[in-house]
C-alpha positions as CSV (number, residue, x, y, z in Angstrom):
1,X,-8.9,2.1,-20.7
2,X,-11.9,2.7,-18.2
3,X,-10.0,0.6,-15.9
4,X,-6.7,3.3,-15.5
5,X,-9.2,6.0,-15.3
6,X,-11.1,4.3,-12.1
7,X,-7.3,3.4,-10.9
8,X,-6.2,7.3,-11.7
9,X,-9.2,8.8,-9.7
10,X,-8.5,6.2,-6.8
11,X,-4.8,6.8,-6.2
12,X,-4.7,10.4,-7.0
13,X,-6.8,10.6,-3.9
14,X,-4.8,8.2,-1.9
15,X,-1.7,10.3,-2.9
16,X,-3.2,13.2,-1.7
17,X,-4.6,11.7,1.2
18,X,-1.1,10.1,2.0
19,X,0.4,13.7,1.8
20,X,-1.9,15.2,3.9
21,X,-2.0,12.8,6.6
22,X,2.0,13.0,6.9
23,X,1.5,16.3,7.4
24,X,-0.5,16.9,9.8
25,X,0.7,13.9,12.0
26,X,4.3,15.4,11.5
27,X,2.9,19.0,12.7
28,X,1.4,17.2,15.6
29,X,3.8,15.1,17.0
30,X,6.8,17.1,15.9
31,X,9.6,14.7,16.3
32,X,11.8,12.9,13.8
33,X,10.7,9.7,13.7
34,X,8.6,9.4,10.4
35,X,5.4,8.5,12.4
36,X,3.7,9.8,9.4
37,X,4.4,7.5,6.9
38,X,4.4,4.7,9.5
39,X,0.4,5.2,10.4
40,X,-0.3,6.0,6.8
41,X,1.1,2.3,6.1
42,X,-0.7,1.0,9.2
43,X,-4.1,2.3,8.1
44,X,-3.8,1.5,4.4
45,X,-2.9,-2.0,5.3
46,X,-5.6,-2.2,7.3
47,X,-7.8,-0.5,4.9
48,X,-6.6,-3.1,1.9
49,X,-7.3,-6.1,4.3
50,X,-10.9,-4.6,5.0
51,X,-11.6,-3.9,1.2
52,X,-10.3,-7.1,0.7
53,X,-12.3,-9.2,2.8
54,X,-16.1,-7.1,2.0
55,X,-14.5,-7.9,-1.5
56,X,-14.9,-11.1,-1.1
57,X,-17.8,-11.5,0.7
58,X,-20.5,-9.3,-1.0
59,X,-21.2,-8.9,-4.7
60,X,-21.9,-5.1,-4.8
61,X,-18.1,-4.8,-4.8
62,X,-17.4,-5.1,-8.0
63,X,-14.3,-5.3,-10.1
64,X,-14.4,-1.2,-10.2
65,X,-14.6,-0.7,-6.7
66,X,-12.0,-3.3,-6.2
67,X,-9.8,-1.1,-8.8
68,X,-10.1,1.9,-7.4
69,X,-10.3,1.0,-3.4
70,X,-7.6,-1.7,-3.7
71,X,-5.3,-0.7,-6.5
72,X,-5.6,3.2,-6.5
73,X,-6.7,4.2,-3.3
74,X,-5.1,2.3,-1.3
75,X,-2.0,2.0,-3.8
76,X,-1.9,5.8,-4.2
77,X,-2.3,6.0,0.0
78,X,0.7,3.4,0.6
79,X,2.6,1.0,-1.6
80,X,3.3,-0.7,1.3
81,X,-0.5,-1.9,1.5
82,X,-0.1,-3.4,-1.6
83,X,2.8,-5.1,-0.8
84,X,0.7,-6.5,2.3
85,X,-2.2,-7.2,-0.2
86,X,0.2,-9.3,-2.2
87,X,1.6,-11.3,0.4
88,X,-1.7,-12.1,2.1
89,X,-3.0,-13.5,-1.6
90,X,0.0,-15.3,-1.8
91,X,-0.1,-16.8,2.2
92,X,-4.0,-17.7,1.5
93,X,-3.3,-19.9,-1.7
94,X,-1.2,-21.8,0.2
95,X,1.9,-20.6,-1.5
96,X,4.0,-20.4,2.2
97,X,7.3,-20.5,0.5
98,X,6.7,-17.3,-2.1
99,X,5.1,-15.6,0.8
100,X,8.3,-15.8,3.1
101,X,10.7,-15.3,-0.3
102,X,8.3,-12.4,-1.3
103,X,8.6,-11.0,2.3
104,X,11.7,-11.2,2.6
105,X,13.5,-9.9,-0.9
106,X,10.9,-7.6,-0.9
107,X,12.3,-5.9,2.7
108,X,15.9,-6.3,1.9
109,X,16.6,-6.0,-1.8
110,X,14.2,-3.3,-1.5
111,X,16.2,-1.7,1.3
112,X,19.7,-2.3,-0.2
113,X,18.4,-0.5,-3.8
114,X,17.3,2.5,-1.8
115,X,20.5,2.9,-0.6
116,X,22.5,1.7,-3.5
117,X,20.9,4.4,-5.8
118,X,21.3,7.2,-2.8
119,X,25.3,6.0,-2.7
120,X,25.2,6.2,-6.4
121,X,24.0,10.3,-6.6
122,X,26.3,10.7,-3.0
């Protein structure tokens, strides 16, 4: 229970974060490409990566931080990031053929059920 809490607080703030950020990039730059959501992706990638490496290489981060940097933050800030996080687990056990399959269905299948459930309401 204490860990959905930590994971609760973490990506309500990413959420908000995420929403904020699109925002005021979008305001900004003003155009229709969704430059928002493309640098919010960017930076939680490269926020999960970094979390991810200082989580592995000191002991103060500990399995709550890790919960709610990793998981809720950064899953609250962009599911992509997690998606990245999961690949990057799977591509440093060695597991080379998951980590292409997982890519891959991940990009497509994810792609073609977007647009099956929009054609489905359409």
């Amino acid at each position: 229970m204490k860990a959905m809490g930590i994971i609760w607080l973490g990506g309500g703030l990413g959420s908000v974060l995420r929403y904020l950020s699109q925002v005021w990039v979008s305001r900004i730059l003003g155009i229709s490409f969704p430059f928002g959501t493309f640098l919010v992706n960017i930076l939680g990638c490269f926020l999960i990566g970094l979390f991810f490496a200082v989580a592995e290489k000191y002991a103060f981060f500990t399995s709550e931080w890790r919960l709610f940097l990793i998981t809720g933050l950064c899953g609250g800030f962009t599911t992509f990031s997690s998606f990245s996080y999961e690949g990057l687990s799977l591509y440093k056990q060695g597991d080379y053929g998951y980590f292409f399959l997982y890519l891959i269905l991940s990009v497509v299948i994810g792609l073609l059920a977007t647009m099956l459930g929009f054609t489905l309401v359409k």
